[in-house]
N, CA, C and O atoms as a GROMACS GRO file, in nm:
protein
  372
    1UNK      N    1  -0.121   0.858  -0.731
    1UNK     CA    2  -0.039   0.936  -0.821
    1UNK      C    3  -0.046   1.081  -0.777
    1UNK      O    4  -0.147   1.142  -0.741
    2UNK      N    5   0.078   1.128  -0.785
    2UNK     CA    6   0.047   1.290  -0.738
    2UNK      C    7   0.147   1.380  -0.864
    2UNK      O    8   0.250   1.334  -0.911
    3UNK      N    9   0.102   1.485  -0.893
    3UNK     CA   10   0.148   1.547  -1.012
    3UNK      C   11   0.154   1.679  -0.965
    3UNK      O   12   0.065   1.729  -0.896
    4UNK      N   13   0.249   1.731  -0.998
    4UNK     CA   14   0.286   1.852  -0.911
    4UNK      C   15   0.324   1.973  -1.075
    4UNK      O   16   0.420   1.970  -1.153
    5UNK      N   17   0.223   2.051  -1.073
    5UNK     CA   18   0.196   2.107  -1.190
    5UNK      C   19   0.264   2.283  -1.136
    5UNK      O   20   0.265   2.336  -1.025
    6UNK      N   21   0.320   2.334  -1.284
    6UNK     CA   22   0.435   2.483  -1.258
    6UNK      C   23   0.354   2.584  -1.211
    6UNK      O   24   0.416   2.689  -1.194
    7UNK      N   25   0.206   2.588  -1.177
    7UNK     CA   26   0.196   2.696  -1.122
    7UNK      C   27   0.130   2.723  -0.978
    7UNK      O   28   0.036   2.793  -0.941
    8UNK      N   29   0.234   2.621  -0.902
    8UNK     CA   30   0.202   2.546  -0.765
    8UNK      C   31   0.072   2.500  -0.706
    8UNK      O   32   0.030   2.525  -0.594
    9UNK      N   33   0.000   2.406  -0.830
    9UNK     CA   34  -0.095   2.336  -0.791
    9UNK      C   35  -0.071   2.240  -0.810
    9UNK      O   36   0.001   2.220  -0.908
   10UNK      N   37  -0.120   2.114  -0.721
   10UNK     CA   38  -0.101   1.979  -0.752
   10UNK      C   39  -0.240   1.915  -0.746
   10UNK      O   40  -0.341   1.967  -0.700
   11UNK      N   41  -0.224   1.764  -0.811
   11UNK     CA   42  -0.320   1.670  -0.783
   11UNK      C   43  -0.326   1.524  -0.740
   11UNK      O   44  -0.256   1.449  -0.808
   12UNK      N   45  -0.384   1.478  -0.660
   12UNK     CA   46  -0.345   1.369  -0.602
   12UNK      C   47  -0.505   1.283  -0.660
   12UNK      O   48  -0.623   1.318  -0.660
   13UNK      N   49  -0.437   1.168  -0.700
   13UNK     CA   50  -0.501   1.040  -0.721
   13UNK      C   51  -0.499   0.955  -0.603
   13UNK      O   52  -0.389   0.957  -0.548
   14UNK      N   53  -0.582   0.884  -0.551
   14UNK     CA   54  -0.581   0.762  -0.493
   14UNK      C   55  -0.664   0.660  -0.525
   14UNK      O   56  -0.784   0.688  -0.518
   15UNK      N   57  -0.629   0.516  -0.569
   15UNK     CA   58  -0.703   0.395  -0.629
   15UNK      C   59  -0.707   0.326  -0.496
   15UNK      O   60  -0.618   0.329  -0.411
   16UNK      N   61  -0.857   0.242  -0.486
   16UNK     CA   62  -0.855   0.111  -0.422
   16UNK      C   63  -0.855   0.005  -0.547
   16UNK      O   64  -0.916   0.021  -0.652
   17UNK      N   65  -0.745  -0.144  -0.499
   17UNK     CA   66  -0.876  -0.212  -0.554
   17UNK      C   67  -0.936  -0.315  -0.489
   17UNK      O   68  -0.888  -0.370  -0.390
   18UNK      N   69  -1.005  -0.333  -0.524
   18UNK     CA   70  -1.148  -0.378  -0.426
   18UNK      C   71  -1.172  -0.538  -0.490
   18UNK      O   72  -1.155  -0.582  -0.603
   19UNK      N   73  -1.214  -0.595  -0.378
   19UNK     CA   74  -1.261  -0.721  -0.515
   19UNK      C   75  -1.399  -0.718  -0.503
   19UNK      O   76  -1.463  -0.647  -0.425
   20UNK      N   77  -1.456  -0.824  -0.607
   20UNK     CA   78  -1.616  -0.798  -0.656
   20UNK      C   79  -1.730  -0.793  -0.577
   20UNK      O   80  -1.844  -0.787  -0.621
   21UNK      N   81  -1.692  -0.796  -0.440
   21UNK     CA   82  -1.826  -0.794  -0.346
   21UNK      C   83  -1.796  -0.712  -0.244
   21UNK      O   84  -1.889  -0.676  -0.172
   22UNK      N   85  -1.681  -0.672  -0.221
   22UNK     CA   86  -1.622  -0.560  -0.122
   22UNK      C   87  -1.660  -0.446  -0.124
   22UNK      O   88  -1.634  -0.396  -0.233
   23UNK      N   89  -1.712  -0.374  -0.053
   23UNK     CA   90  -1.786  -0.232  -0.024
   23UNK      C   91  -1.640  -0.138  -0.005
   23UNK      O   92  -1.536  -0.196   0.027
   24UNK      N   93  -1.642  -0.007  -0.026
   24UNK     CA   94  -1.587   0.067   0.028
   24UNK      C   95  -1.510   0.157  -0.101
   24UNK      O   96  -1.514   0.127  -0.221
   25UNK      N   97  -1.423   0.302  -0.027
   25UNK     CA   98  -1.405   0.374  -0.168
   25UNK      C   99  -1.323   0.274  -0.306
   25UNK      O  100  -1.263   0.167  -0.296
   26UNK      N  101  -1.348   0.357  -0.425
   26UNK     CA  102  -1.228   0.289  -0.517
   26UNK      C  103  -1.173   0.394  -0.559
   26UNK      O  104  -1.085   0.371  -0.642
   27UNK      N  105  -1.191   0.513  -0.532
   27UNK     CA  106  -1.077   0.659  -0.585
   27UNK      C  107  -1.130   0.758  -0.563
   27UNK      O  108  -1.249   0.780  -0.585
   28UNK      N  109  -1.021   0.861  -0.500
   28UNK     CA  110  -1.093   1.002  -0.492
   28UNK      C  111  -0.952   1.076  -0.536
   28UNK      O  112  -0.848   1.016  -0.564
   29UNK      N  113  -0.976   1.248  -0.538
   29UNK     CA  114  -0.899   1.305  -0.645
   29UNK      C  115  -0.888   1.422  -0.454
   29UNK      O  116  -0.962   1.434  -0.356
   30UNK      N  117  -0.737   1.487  -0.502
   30UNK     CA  118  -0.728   1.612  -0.400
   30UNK      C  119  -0.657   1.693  -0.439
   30UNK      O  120  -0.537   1.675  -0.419
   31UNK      N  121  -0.700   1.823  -0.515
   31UNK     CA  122  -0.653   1.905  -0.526
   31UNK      C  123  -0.531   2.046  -0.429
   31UNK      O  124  -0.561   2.065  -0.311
   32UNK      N  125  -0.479   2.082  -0.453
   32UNK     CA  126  -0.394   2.175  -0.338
   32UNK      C  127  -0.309   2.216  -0.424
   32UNK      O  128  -0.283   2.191  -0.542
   33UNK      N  129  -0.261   2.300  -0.326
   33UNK     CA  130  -0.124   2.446  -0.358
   33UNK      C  131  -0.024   2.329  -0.287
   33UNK      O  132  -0.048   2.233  -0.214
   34UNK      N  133   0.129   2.398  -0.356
   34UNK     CA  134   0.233   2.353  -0.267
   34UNK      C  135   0.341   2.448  -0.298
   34UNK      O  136   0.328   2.546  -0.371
   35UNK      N  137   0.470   2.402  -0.224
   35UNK     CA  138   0.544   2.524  -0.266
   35UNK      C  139   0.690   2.405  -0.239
   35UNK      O  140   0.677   2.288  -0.200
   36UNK      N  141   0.815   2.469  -0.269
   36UNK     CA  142   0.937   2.390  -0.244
   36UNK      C  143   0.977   2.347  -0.361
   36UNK      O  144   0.919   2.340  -0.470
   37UNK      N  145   1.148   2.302  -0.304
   37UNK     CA  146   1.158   2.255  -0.478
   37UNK      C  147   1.289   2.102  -0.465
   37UNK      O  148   1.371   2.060  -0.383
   38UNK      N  149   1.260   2.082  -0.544
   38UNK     CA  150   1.368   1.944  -0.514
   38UNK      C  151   1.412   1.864  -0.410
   38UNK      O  152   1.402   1.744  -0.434
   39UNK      N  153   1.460   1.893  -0.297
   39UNK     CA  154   1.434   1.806  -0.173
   39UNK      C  155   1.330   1.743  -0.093
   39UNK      O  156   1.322   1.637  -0.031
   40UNK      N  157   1.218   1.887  -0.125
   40UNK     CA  158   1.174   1.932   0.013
   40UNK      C  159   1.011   2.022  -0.043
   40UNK      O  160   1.013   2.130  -0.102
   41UNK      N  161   0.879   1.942  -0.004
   41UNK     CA  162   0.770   2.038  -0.062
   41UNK      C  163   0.713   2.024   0.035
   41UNK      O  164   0.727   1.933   0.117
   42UNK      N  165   0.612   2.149   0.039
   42UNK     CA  166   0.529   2.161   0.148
   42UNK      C  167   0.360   2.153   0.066
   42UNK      O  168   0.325   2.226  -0.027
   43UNK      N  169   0.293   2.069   0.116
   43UNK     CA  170   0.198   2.056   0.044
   43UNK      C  171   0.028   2.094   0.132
   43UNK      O  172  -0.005   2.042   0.238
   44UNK      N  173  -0.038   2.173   0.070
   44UNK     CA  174  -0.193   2.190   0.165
   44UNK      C  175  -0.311   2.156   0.070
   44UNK      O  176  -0.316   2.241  -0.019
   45UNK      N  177  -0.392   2.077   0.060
   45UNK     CA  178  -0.504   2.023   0.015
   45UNK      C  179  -0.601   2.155   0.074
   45UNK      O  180  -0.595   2.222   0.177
   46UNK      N  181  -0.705   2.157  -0.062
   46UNK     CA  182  -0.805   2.229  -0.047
   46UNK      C  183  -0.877   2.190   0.051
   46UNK      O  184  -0.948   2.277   0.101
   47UNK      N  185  -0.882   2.034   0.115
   47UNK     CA  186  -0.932   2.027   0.232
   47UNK      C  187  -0.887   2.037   0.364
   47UNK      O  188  -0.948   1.992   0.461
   48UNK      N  189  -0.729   2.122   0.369
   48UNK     CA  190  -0.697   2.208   0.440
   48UNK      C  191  -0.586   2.088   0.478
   48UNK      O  192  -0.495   2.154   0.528
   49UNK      N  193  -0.549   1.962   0.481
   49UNK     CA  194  -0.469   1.892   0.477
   49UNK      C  195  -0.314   1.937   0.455
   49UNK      O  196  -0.278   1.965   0.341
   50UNK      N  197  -0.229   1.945   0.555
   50UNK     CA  198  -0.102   1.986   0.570
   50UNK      C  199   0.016   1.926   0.566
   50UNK      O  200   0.068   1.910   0.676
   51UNK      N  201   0.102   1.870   0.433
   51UNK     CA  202   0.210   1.755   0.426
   51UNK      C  203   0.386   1.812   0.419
   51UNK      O  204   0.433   1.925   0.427
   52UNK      N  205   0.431   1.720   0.406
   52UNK     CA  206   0.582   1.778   0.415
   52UNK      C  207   0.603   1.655   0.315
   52UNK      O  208   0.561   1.541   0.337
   53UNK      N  209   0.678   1.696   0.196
   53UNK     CA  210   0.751   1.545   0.144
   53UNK      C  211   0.881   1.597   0.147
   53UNK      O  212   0.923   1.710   0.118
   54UNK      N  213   0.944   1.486   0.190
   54UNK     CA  214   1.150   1.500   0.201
   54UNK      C  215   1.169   1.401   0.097
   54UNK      O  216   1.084   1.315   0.073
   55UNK      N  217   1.275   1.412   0.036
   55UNK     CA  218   1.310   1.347  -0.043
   55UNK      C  219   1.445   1.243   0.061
   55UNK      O  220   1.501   1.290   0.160
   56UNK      N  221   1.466   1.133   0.019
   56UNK     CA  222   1.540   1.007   0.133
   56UNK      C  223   1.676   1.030   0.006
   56UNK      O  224   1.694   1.066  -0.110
   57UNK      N  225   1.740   0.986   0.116
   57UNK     CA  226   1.888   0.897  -0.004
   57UNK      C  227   1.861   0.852  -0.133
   57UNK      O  228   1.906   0.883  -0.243
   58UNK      N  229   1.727   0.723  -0.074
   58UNK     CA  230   1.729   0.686  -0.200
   58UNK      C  231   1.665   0.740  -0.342
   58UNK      O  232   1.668   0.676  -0.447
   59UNK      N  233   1.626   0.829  -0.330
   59UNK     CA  234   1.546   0.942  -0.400
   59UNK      C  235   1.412   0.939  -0.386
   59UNK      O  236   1.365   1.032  -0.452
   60UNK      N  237   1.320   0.873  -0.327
   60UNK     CA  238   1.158   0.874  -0.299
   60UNK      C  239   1.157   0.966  -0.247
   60UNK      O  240   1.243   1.053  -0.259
   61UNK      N  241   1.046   0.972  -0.165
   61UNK     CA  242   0.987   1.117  -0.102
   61UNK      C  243   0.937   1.005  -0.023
   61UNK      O  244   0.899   0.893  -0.058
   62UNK      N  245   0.951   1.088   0.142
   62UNK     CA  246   0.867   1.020   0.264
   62UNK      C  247   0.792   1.116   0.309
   62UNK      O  248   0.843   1.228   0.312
   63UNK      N  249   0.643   1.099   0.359
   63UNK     CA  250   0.558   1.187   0.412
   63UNK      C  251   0.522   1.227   0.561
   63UNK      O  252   0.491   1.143   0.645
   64UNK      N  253   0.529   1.365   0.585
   64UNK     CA  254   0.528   1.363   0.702
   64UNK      C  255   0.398   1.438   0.704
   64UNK      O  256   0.415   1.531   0.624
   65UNK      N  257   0.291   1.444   0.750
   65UNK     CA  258   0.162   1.483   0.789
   65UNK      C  259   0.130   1.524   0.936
   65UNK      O  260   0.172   1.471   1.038
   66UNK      N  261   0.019   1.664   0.919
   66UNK     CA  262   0.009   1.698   1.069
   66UNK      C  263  -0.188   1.584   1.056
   66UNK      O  264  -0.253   1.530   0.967
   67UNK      N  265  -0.198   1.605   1.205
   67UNK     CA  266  -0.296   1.532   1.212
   67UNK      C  267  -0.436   1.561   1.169
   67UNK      O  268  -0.489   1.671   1.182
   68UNK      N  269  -0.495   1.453   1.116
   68UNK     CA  270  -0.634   1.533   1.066
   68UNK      C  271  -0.709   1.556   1.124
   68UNK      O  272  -0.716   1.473   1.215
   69UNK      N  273  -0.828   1.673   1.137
   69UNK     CA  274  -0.889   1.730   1.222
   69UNK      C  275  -1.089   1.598   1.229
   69UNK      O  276  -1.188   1.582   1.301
   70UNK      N  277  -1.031   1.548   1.101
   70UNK     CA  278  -1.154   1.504   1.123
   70UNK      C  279  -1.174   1.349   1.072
   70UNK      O  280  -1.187   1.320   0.953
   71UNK      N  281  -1.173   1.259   1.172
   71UNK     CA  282  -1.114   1.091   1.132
   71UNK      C  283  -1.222   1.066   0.986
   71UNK      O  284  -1.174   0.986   0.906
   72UNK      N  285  -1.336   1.115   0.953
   72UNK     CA  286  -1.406   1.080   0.832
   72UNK      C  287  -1.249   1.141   0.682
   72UNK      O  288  -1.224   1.110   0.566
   73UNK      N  289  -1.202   1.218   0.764
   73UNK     CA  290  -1.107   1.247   0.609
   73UNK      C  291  -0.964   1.159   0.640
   73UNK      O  292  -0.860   1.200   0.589
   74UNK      N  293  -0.964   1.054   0.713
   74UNK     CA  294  -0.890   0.907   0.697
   74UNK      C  295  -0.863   0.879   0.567
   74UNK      O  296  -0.741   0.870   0.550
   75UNK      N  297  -0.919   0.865   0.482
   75UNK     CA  298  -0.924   0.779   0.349
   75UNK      C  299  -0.791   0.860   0.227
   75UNK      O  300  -0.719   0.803   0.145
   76UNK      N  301  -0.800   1.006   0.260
   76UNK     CA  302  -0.705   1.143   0.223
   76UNK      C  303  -0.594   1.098   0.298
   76UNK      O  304  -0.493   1.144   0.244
   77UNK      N  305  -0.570   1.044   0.378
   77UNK     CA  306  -0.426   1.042   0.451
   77UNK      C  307  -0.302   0.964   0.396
   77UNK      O  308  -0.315   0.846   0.363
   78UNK      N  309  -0.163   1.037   0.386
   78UNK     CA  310  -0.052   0.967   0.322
   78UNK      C  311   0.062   0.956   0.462
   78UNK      O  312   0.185   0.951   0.457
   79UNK      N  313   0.001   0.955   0.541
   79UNK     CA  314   0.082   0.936   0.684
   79UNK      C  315   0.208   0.860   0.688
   79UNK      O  316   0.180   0.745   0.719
   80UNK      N  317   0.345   0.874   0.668
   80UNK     CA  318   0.437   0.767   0.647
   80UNK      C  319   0.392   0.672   0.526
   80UNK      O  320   0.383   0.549   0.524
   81UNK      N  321   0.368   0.757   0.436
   81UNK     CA  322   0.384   0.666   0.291
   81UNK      C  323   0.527   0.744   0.264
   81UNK      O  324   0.577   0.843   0.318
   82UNK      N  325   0.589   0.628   0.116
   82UNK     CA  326   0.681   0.668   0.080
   82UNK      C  327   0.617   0.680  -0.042
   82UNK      O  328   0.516   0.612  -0.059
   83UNK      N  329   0.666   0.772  -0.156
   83UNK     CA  330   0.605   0.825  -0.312
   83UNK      C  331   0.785   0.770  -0.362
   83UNK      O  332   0.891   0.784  -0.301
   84UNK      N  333   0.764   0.724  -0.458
   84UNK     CA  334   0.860   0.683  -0.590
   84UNK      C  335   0.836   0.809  -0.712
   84UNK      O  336   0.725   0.861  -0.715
   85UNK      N  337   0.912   0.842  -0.782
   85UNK     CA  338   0.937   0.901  -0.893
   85UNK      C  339   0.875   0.780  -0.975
   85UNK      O  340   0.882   0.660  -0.948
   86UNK      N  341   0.801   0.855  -1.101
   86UNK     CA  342   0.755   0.761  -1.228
   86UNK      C  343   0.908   0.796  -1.345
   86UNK      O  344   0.954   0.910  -1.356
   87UNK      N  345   0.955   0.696  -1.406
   87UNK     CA  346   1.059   0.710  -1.426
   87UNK      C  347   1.052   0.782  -1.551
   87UNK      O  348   1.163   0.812  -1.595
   88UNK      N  349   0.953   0.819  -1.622
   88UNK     CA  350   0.911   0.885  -1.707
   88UNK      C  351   0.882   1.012  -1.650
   88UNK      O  352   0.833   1.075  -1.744
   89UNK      N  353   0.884   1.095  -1.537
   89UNK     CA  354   0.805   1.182  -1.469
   89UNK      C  355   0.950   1.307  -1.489
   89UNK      O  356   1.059   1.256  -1.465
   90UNK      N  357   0.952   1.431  -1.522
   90UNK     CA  358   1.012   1.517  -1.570
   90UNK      C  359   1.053   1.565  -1.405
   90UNK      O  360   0.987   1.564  -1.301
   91UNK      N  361   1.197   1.606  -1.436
   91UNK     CA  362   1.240   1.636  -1.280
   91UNK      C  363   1.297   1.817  -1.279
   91UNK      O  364   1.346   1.872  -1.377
   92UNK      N  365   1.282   1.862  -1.185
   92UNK     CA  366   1.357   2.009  -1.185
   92UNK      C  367   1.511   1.996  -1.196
   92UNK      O  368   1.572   1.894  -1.164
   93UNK      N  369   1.561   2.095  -1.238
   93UNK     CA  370   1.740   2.046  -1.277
   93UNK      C  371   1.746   2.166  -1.151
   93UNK      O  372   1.854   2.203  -1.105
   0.00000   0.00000   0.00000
């Protein structure tokens, strides 16, 4: 989940789920600045993480990411994900 709050901070959720004997994360949180507006945001994580979301035809957002400097912050990566609007989620006019 990512929530993009008016005074250009955002927050990003990420869930695993895991089943009952499986090791590994089940959620971490990433704070950052962003800037842009309706098409087009530019997004930087406090862990210095650098994104681009475009918005497609179909109205999602596709991610474009520069590379991470350090493969342990893998788990933070939205590399060619696509994000959906929550249809409840308030939009800029």
């Amino acid at each position: 989940m990512l929530s993009l709050h008016s005074k250009g901070h955002y927050l990003l959720r990420k869930e695993w789920k895991r089943g009952r004997d499986e090791q590994g994360i089940v959620s971490l949180g990433e704070p950052g600045t962003y800037s842009g507006e309706r098409d087009r945001y530019e997004l930087v994580s406090f862990h210095g993480i650098k994104r681009i979301l475009r918005r497609s035809s179909r109205g999602s957002f596709k991610v474009e990411e520069e590379p991470l400097e350090q493969p342990s912050m893998e788990s933070y990566s939205l590399k060619d994900w696509t994000l959906e609007l929550d249809s409840g989620a308030k939009q800029e006019e």
